[in-house]
N, C-alpha and C positions, 0 to 999 in steps of 0.2 A: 583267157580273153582271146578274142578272134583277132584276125590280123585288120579286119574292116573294123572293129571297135578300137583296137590303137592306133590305127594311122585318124579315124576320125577322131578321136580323142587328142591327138599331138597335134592335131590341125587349131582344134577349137582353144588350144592353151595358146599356139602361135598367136592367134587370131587377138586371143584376147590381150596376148601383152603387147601386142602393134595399137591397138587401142587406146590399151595405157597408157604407151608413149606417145602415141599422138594428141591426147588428153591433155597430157603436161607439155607438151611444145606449145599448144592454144593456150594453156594457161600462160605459160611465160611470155607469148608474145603479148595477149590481154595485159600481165603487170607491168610487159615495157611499154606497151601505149597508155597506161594509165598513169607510170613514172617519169616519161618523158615523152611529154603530147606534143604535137606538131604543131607550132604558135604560128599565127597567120605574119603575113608580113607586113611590116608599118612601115609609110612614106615618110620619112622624116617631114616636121611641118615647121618652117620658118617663122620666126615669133615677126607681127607684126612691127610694119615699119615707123619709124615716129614720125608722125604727123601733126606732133604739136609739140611746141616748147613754153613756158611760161616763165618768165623772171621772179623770183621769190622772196628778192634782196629789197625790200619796197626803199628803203631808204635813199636808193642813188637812181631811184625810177625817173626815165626820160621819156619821148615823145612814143614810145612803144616798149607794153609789157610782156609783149612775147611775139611768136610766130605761127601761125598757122598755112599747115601744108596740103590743101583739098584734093578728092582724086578725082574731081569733076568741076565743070564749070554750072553747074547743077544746084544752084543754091536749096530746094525744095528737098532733094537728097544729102544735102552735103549738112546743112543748118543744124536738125534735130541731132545727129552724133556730136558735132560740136559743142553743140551748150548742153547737151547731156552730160558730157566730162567736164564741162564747167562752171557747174551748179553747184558740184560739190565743195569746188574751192573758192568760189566769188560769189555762193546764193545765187538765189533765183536768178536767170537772164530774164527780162520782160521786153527789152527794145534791142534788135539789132538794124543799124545802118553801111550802106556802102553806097559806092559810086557807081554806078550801071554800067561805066567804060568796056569792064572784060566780061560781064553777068549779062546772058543773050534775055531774059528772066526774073525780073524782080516779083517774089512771090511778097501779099499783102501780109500773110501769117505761114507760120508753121508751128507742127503739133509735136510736144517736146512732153515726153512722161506725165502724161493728164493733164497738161498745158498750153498754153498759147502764145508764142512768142512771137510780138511785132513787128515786122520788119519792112524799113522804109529806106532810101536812096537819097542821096544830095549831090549836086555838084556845083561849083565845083571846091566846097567849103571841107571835102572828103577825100584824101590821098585816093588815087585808082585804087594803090594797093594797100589800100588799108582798109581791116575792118572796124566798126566802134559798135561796142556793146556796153550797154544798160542795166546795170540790177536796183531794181527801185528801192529808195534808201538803202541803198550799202554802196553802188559808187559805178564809176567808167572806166572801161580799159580800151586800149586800143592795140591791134595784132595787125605784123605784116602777112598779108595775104601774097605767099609763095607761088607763081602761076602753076596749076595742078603738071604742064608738062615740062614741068624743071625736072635736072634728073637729080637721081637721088643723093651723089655728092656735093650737087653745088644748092640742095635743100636743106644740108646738114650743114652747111657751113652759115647759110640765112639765118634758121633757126639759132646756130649759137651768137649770131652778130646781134640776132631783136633782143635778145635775152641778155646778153653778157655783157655788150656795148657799156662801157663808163663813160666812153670822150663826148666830146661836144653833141645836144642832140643832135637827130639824121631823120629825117623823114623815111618813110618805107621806099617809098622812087629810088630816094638816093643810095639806100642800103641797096635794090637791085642793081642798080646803076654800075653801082662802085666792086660789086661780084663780078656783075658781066663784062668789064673794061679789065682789069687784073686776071679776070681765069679764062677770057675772049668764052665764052658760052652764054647768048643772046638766052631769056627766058621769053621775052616778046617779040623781038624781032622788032621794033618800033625807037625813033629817034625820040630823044627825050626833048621837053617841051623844055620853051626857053628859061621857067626858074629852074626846073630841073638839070639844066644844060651849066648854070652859073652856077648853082652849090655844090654839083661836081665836081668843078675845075677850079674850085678854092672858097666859093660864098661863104659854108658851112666851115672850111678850115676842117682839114684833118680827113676828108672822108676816105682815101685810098688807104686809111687803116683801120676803116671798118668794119673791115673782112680780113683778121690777120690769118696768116698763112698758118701758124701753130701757136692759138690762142694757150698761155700757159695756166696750170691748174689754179681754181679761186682758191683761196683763204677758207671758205666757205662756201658751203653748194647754195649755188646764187641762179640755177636754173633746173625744172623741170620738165626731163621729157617724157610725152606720152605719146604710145604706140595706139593704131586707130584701126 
């Protein structure tokens, strides 16, 4: 063999086994990207705040079965979520009422899952904050309407007052009332009117503990809350 046949012969062996090994480095980096794939990153996503509580104990039911917490003063936007999540538990809603005081907006209807629910205004026969709903034959309920820019601690504490409340009935006023005077965090910023000014300061009896500071666990779950 010549010396030009074995030096290109020793070449074409290098050659080929650089190949090789470069063959199997691709392979193995190919089975670690297909063994451990690079996962995209996820924003942790905070579960919805509650926005609604309902009373469930019908038996010791008072002048309000629960509370509703809206993120707008937007009745046309706020109504259909609402009695969507409360079809299931009270049938159909057909009439909803409120007091136009905080509502810039009284819409005549709104369109609820292939539905039409009515919706009318009174005063002053209807707490500001309260709303009264309608399921034809099956019954009435009435919720405190929490002003949408309450913050979110003294919302949690409403909701468990409309709901948990044994003592004397409270109208929804005075349930805000008696928040904003104990925890000083106004939700309206507005003097309360003179019944509202008298059940405060003893008419009602009892109401500076209708918001207790660390309501202790029921006997039984006596409230549902939903996230919106």
């Amino acid at each position: 063999m010549s010396h030009t046949g074995f030096h290109a012969g020793s070449f074409s062996a290098r050659d080929e086994t650089r190949a090789a090994a470069e063959a199997a480095r691709r392979r193995v980096r190919i089975m670690s990207a297909t063994l451990h794939p690079t996962l995209p990153h996820l924003e942790p996503v905070a579960p919805p705040a509650a926005r609604l509580a309902l009373r469930t104990d019908g038996a010791s039911r008072g002048l309000l079965d629960g509370a509703w917490w809206p993120r707008s003063r937007d009745l046309l936007s706020e109504l259909p979520a609402l009695t969507g999540v409360l079809d299931p538990f009270w049938g159909r809603i057909t009439r909803i009422a409120v007091n136009p005081k905080y509502w810039p907006v009284i819409p005549r209807q709104v369109p609820v899952d292939g539905h039409i629910v009515k919706v009318g205004w009174f005063t002053p026969e209807i707490d500001p904050h309260k709303l009264l709903l309608l399921s034809y034959g099956t019954g009435r309920w009435d919720l405190l309407i929490i002003p949408p820019e309450t913050g979110a601690e003294s919302a949690a504490r409403l909701m468990a007052a409309a709901s948990d409340y044994d003592g004397p009935p409270l109208t929804a006023s005075a349930l805000i009332a008696a928040d904003e005077a104990r925890h000083g965090v106004a939700t309206t910023g507005e003097p309360l009117d003179p019944d509202e000014a008298w059940e405060y300061e003893g008419g009602a009896s009892a109401v500076s503990t209708a918001v207790p500071h660390q309501p202790g666990p029921p006997s039984r779950p006596s409230r549902l809350t939903v996230g919106m």
